[in-house]
C-alpha positions as CSV (number, residue, x, y, z in Angstrom):
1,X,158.6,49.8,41.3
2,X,158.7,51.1,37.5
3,X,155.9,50.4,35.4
4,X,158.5,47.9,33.2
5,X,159.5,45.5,36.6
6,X,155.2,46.2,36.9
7,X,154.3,44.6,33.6
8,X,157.0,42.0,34.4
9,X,155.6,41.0,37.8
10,X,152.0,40.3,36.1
11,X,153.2,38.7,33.2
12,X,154.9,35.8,35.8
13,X,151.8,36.4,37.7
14,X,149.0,35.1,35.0
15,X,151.2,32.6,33.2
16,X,151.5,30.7,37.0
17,X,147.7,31.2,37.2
18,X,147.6,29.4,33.7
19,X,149.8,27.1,34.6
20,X,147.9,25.7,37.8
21,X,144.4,26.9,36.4
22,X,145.0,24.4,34.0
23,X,145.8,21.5,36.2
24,X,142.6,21.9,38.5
25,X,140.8,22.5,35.0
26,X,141.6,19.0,33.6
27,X,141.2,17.0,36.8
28,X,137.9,18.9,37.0
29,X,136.7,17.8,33.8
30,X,137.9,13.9,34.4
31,X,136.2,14.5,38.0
32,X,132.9,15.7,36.6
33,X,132.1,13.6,33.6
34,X,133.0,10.3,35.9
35,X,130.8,11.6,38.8
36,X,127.8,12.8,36.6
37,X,128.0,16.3,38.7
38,X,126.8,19.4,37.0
39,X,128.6,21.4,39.5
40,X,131.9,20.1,39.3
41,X,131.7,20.5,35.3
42,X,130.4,23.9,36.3
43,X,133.7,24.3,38.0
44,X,136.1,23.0,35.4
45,X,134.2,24.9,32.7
46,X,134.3,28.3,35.0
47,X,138.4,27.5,35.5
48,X,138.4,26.9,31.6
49,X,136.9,29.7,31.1
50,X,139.5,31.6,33.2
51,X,142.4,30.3,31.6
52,X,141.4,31.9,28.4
53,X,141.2,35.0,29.6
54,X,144.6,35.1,31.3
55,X,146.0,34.2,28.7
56,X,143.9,37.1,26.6
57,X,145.4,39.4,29.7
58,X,148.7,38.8,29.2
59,X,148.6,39.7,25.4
60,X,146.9,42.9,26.1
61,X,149.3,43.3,29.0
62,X,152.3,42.8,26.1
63,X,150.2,44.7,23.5
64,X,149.8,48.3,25.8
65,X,153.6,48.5,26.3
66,X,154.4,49.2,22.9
67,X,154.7,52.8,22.5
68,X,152.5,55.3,21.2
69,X,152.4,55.4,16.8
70,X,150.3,56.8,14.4
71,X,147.6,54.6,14.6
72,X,146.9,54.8,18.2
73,X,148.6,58.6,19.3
74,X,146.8,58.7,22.5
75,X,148.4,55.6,24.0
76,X,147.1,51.7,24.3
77,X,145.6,52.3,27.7
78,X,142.0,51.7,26.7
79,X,142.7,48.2,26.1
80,X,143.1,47.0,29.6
81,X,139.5,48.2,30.6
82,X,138.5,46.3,27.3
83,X,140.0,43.0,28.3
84,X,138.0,43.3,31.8
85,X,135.3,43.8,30.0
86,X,135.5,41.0,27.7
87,X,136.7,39.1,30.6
88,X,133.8,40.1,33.0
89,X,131.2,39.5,30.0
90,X,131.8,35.8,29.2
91,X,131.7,35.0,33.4
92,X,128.3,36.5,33.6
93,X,127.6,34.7,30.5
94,X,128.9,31.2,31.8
95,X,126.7,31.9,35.4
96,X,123.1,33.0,33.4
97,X,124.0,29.5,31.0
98,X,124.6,27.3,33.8
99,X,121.9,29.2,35.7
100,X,119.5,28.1,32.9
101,X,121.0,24.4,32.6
102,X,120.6,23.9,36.1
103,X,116.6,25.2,36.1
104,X,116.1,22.3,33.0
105,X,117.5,20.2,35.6
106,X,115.1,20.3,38.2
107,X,112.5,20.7,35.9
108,X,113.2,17.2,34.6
109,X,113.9,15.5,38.1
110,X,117.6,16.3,38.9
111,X,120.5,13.9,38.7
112,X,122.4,11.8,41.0
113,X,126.3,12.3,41.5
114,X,128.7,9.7,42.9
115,X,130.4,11.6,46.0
116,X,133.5,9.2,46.3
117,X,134.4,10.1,42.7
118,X,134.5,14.0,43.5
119,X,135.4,14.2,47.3
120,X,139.3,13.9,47.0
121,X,138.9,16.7,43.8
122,X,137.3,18.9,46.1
123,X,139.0,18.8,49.1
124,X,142.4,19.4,46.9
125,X,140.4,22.3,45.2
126,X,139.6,23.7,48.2
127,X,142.6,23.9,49.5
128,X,144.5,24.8,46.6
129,X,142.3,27.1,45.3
130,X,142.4,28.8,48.5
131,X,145.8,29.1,49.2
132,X,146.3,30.7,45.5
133,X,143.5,32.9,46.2
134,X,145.4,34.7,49.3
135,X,148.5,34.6,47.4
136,X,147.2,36.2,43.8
137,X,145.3,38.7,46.3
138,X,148.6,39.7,48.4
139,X,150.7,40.0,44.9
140,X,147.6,42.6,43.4
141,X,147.8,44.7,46.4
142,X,151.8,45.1,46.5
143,X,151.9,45.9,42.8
144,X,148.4,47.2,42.4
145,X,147.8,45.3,39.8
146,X,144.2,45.2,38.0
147,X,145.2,42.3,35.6
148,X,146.3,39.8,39.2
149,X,143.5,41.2,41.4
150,X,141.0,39.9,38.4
151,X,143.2,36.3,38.9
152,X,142.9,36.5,42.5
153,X,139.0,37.3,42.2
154,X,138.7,34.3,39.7
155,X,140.4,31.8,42.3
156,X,138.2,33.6,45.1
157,X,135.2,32.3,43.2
158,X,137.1,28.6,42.5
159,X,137.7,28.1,46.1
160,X,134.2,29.4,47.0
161,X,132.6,27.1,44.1
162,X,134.5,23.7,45.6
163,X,133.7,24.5,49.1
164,X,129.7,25.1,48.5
165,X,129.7,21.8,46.4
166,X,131.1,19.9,48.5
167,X,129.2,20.9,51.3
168,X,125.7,20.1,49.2
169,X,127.0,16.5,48.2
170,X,127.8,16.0,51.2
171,X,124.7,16.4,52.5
172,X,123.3,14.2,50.0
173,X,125.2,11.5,51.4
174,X,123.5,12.6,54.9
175,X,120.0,12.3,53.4
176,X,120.2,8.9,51.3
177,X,118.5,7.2,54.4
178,X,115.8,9.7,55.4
179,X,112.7,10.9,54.6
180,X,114.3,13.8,52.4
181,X,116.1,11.3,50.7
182,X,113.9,12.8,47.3
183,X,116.2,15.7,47.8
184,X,118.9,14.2,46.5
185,X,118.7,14.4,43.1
186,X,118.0,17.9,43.3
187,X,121.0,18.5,45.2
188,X,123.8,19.4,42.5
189,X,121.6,21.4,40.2
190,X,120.3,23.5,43.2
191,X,123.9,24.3,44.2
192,X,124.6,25.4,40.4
193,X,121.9,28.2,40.4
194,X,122.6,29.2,44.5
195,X,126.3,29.9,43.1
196,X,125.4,31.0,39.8
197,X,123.3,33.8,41.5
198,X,125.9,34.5,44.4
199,X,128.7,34.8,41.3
200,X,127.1,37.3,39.2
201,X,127.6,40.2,41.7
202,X,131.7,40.4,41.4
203,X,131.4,40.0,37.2
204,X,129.1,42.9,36.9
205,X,130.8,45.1,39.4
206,X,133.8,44.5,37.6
207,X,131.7,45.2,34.0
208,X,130.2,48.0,35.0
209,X,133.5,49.4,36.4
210,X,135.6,48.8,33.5
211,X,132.4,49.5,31.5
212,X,132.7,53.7,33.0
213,X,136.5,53.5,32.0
214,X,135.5,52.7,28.6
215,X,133.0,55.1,28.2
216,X,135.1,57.8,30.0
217,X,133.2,58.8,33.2
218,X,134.9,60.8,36.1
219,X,136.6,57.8,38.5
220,X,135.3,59.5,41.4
221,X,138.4,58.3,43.5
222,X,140.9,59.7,45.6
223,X,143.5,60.9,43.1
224,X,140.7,63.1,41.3
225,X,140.2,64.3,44.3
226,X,143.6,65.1,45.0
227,X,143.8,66.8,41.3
228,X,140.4,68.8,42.0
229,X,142.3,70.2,45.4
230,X,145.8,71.3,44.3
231,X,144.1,72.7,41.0
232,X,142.0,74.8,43.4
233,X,145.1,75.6,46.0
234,X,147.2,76.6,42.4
235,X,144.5,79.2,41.1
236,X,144.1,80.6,45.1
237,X,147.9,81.0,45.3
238,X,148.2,82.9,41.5
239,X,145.2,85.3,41.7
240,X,143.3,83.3,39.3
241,X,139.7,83.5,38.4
242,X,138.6,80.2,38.0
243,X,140.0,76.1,37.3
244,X,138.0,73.9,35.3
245,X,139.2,70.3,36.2
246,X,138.8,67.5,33.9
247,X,139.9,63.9,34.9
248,X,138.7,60.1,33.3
249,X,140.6,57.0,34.1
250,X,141.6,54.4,31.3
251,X,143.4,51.2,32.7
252,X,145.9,52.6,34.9
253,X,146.3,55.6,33.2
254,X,144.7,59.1,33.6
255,X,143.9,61.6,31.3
256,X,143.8,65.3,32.8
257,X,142.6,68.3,31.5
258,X,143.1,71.5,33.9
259,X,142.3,75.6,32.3
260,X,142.7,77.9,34.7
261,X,141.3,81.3,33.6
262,X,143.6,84.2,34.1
263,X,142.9,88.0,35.2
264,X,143.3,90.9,32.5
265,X,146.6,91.8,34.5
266,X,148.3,88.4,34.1
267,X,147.3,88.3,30.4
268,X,150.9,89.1,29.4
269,X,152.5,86.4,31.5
270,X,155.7,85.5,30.2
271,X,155.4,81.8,28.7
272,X,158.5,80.3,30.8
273,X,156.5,81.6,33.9
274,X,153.5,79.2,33.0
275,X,155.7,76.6,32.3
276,X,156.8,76.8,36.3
277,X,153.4,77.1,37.3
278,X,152.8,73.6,35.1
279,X,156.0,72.0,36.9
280,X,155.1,73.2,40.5
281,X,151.0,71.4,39.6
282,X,152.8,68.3,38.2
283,X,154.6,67.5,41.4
284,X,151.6,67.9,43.5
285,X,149.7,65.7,41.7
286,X,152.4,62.7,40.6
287,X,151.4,59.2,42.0
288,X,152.5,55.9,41.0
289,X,150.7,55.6,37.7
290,X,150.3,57.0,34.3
291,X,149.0,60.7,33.4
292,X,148.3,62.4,30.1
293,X,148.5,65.7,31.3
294,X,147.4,69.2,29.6
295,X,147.6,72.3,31.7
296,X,146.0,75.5,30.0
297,X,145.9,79.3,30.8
298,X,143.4,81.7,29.1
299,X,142.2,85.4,29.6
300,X,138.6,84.3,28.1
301,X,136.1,81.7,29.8
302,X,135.0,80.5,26.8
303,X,138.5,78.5,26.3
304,X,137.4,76.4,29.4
305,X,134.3,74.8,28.3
């Protein structure tokens, strides 16, 4: 697959995850304000909240294939760890808010939430959710998509968020006519900060990732690895001195620096005979994404550094 039927493939991708987000978003709200539950509003807000961002996505996802001009020479990749970012931000925002909410709660005495409002919502939510979960997952991995692995997460988390409130109301239901019937009321605010806590650990992973892309730090993965190798293999094979490997990782795109430092004897080395050498490290490294790729040779360390 070329990276044009790639940007293709998401773009269908997110606007179906708009399309259906939406749906679950609106009978969420309609759900939550007739039931009084905090976690069901929690739900349609954090499916809200989604939307947006897909539809920020597939702009950026529109906006990096342009090609390279004066005002960006480098290329557009560095927007798609920004949008991940931006995206990842205003989850972990939406969990610590409704994480504080839900505290107020149960600091003023909790609330009550009419169960045979939200129980068809949830068991639909559930189900769908689910269901596009495994199929947004499946669609990431054949493509390798960063943009519809993010969707996939983001109905992960919807399907997780239905299934945990509906076990907790339905406990309530359990409890009305016990002793831990005082419970109750605590019930849906509780569940907010449980799953506002479990949430926050695939946002920040995701922040912090995107976060190193930004900033340019070594993507420690196996491709570097692979460059790091046939660098070494190239300089082994020519005499060389030495390699100095440089490799960051913006979006899907890599930017790699590789000087090798020549002997005295190969000073002289006839330009067209670099050029092969360049050709012959090219095809060892090619994979299936982008490079931005700068092979040097010099006579003097200094070059290198």
């Amino acid at each position: 697959m070329n990276e044009r039927q790639k940007r293709l493939r998401e773009r269908r991708l997110i606007k179906l995850s708009i399309v259906t987000g939406s749906a679950f978003t609106i009978w969420a709200i309609i759900v939550g304000i007739a039931g009084d539950s905090k976690s069901i509003i929690f739900d349609a807000l954090f499916s809200m909240v989604g939307i947006s961002l897909s539809g920020v996505s597939l702009l950026v996802n529109n906006f990096i294939r342009k090609p390279d001009d004066d005002d960006l020479p480098f290329g557009r990749a560095q927007f798609e760890p920004f949008s991940m970012t931006l995206q990842s931000a205003v989850i972990i925002f939406l969990c610590l808010y409704s994480l504080a909410t839900s505290v107020m709660d149960i600091i003023s005495g909790g609330k009550f939430v009419e169960l045979d409002i939200a129980l068809p919502y949830l068991i639909a939510s559930i189900i769908g959710c689910f269901l596009l979960w495994l199929y947004f997952r499946r669609k990431a991995l054949q493509i390798r998509s960063e943009y519809v692995r993010i969707e996939a997460t983001e109905w992960q988390l919807d399907a997780l968020l239905s299934t945990g409130v509906l076990v907790v109301l339905s406990l309530g239901y359990f409890l009305r006519d016990t002793s831990l019937a005082y419970l109750i009321p605590y019930l849906d605010p509780g569940m907010v900060i449980v799953i506002s806590i479990l949430f926050l650990r695939i946002p920040v992973r995701t922040f912090w990732k995107n976060i190193r892309e930004l900033l340019q730090f070594a993507p420690d993965d196996e491709v570097e690895e692979k460059i790091h190798q046939e660098a070494e293999a190239i300089s082994k094979h020519y005499g060389f001195i030495d390699e100095y490997v440089r490799v960051a990782k913006t979006g899907s795109s890599y930017t790699i620096e590789i000087d090798f430092l020549l002997p005295e004897e190969l000073a002289h080395t006839q330009v067209k005979e670099l050029d092969g050498i360049r050709q012959e490290l090219y095809e060892r490294i090619r994979g299936d994404y982008k490079m931005w790729l700068t092979i040097s040779f010099t006579t003097e360390r200094k070059w290198m550094i």
